[in-house]
N, C-alpha and C positions, 0 to 999 in steps of 0.2 A: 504494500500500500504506500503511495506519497507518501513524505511529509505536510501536516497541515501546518499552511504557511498563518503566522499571524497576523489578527486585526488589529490594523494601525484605524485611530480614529480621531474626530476634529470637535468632539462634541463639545471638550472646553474651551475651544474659540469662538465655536457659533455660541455658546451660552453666553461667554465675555463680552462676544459683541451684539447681543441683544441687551446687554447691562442687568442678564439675571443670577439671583444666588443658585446656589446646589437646588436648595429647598424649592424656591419657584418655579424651578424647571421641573424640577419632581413632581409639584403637583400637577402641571400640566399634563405630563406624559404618564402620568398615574402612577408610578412607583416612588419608592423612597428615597430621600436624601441621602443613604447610606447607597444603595444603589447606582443612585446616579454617580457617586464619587467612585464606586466599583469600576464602572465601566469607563470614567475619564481615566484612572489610572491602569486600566487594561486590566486589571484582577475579574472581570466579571465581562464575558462577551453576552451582548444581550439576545434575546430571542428577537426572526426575522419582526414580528408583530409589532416591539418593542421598538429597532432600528427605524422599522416604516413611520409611527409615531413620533419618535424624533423629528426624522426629516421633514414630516408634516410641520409638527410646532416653528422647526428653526424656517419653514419654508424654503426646503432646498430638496432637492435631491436625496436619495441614498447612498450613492455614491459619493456625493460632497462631504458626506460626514462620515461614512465607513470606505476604508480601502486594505487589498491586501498587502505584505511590506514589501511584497515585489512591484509593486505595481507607482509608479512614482504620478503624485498627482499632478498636474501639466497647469503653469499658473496662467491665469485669465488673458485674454489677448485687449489691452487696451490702445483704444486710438492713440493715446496720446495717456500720458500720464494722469492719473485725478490728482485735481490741486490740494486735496484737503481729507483726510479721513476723522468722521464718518464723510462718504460721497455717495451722491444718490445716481444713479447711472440707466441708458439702456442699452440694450443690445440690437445688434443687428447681423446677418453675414452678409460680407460682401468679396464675391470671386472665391467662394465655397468656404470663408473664415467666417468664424462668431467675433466680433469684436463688440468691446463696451466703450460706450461714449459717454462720459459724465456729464451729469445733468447743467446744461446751461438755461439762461433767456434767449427765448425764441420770438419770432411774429407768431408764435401759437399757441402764447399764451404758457399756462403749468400744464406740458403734458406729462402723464401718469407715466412713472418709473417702473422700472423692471426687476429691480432691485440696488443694493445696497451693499456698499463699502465702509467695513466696521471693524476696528481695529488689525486691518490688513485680511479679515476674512468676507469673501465675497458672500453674499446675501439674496439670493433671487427672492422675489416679491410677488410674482405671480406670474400668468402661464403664457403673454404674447409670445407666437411665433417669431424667433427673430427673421426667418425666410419669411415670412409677410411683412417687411418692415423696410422700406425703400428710404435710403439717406439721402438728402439734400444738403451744398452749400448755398446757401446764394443770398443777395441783399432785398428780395420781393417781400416789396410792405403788406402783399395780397397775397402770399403764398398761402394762405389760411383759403381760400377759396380753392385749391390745387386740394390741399390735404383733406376738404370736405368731400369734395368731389370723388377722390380718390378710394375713400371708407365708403361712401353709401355707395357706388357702383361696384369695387372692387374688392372690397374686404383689404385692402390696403394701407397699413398705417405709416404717414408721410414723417419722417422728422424731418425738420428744418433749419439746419445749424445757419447761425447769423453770421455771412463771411463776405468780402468782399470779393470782385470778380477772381482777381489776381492771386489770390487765397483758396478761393475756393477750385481752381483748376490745378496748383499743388497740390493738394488733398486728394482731387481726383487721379492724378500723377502716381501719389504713393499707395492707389487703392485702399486708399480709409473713405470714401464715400461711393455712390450710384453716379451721383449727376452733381455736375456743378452749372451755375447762374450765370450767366458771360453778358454783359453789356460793356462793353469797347469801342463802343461804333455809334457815330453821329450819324453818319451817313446813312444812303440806302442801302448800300453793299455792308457786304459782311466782311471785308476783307480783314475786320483789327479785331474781330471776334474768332474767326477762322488762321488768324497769325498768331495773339494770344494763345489758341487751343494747340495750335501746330507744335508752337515753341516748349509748352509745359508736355504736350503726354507722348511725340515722337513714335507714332503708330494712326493709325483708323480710328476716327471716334463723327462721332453725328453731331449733326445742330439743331435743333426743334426750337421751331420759333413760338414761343408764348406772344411775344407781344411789341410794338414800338410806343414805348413811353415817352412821354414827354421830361425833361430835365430841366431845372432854369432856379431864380433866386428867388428864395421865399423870408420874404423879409414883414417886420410889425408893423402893422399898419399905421401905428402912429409916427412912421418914418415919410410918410406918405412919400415914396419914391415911385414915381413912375415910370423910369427909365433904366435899363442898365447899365448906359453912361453917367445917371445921376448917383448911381449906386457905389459907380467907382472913384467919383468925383467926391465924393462926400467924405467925413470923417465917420468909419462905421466900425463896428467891433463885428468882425468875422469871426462865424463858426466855422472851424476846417473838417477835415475826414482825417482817417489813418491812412498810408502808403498803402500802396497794391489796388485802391478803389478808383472807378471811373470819373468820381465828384473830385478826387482827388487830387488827378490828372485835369480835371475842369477846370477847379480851381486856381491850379499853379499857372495855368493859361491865362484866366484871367486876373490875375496878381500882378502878374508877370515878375519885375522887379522886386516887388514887395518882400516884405517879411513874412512867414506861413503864420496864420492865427495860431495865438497860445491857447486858444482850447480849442478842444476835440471830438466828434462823436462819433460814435462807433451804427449808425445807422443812415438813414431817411427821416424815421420817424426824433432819430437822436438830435439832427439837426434841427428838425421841426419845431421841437420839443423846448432846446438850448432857448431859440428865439420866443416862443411864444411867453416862457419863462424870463423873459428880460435878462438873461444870459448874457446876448447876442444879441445885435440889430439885424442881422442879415446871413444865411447862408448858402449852398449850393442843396437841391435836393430833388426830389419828385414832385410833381402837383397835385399828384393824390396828397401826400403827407401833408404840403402844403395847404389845403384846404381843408385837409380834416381837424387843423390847429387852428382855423381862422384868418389863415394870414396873406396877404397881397404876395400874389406870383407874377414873374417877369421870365417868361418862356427864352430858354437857349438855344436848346436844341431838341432835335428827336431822334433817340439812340432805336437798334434793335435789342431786345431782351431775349434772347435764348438759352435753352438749357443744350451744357454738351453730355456727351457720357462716350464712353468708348467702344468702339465696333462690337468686341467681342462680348461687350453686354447684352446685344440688343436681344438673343432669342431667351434671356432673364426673363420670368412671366413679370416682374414688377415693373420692367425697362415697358415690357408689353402693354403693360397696364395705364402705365404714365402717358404714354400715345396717346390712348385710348381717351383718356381723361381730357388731355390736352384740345382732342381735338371733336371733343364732346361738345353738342352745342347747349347744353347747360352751364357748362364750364365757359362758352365762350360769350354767350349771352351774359355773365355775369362779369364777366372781365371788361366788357364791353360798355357795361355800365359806369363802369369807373372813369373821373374825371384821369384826363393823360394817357390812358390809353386805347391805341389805336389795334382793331383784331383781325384788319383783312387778311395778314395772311400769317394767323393763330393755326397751329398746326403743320405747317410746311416741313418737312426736311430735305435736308443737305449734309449728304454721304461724303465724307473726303477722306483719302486713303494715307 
């Protein structure tokens, strides 16, 4: 007969990091406090019944709490490091990996976590599939309309990390996301959206066009500025963006000489926000953002808004699905409505090798 390999187990970290005694957890799982210290010190392997109970309580797995000592547990694939533990985090796979993304602010609001980072032991929280779960970077103040659309037709749950173009097609680069956001282009060509994408991912990838938004200064109305030239003529406290962003590269255009503003926001709505806040008299942004703060717009230009993702995503059922959504006329009817953007040709793609 083999040797019976022993159980190695994690029960006194999940307990640590739910912040419970022996006793609490004992009464949970219906045995005793002597017991439960049995089994954290390996003196007592518990019955399958007992294990399944656990894993219930801590919310995990069985496997995340019992293994055997051959068997070496493989630690969590994160995007990127969490800043802080505890961290609240979801998951996702993307190109057949599970990875966790710590819980940021999104355009969508507190979406519901998947679990939990606690005292360096992972936590799951509840059962989303991470293969139903399509990651996004991008800067769309309306991407909340994408991720509705996407759940009630497709059982698809959107996350939307808040990144700038130039950011978010890294990301896509080092396959930690689906799809990233690309508005580069004033024009009607695509050429600085399609150079941008070429430059970062060095292979095949797609452009689906969401949409041509509108771009321009959205400044408080008691600036009563009617002109862009009065704008730059003026003595105003500018809101700026971070490096890597479209508004960015707007900005430093229309500066030119200047000195970059000492503050900063990290969105559309941020900029919005800065000004309507008395922050700021004026910055670069959307005209949706812009009117939904109240504030006078002075139109620049009109970029295309596209999302990329890479060739070899497209026969993904969620790449499939996102099409689908895109070029849904719910989804376009409601895009549509939106002050700045334009949807004639919401949907299009553009294959480049």
């Amino acid at each position: 007969m083999p040797q019976e390999q022993p159980l190695q187990n994690r029960v006194r970290a999940h307990r640590l990091a739910h912040g419970w005694s022996q006793e609490a957890l004992a009464s949970r799982v219906g045995v005793s406090r002597a017991g439960i210290s049995a089994i954290e010190t390996g003196r007592f392997v518990p019955s399958a019944a007992t294990a399944l109970t656990l894993a219930a309580v801590f919310g995990c797995r069985v496997e995340d709490v019992f293994s055997l000592e051959s068997e070496k547990a493989s630690p969590p694939n994160w995007a990127w490091q969490p800043p802080h533990d505890p961290c609240r985090y979801w998951h996702g796979t993307v190109a057949g990996r599970k990875l966790l993304y710590p819980v940021e602010p999104t355009s969508l609001g507190v979406v519901p976590h998947d679990g939990v980072l606690q005292q360096g032991v992972v936590c799951e929280r509840n059962s989303t599939v991470p293969d139903d779960t399509l990651v996004i970077a991008c800067c769309d103040p309306a991407v909340g309309l994408l991720a509705a659309e996407l759940q009630r037709t497709q059982g698809i749950r959107l996350l939307a990390l808040q990144r700038p173009s130039r950011a978010a097609l890294a990301l896509l680069a080092q396959g930690l996301i689906h799809v990233a956001g690309v508005h580069l282009d004033g024009g009607r060509q695509q050429s600085h959206n399609v150079a941008a994408a070429r430059g970062q991912l060095h292979r095949g990838f797609t452009l689906l066009r969401v949409a041509r938004w509108q771009e321009g200064l959205a400044a408080s109305p008691d600036m009563r500025i009617r002109s862009v030239h009065a704008a730059l003529q003026a003595k105003m406290r500018w809101v700026g963006r971070e490096s890597g962003s479209a508004v960015r590269e707007l900005l430093d255009e229309l500066l030119a000489d200047r000195s970059a503003p000492r503050r900063l926001a990290y969105s559309h709505r941020g900029v919005a926000e800065a000004v309507r806040c008395g922050w700021a008299d004026v910055g670069v942004c959307l005209r949706l953002v812009s009117e939904e703060a109240g504030l006078d717009f002075l139109n620049l230009r009109q970029e295309n808004y596209d999302l990329c993702y890479p060739a070899e995503y497209e026969s993904d059922p969620r790449i499939q699905a996102l099409v689908a959504a895109v070029r849904s006329i719910s989804y376009r009817r409601a895009l549509a409505d939106l002050p700045g953007y334009e949807t004639a040709e919401t949907g299009e793609i553009q294959r480049l090798p």
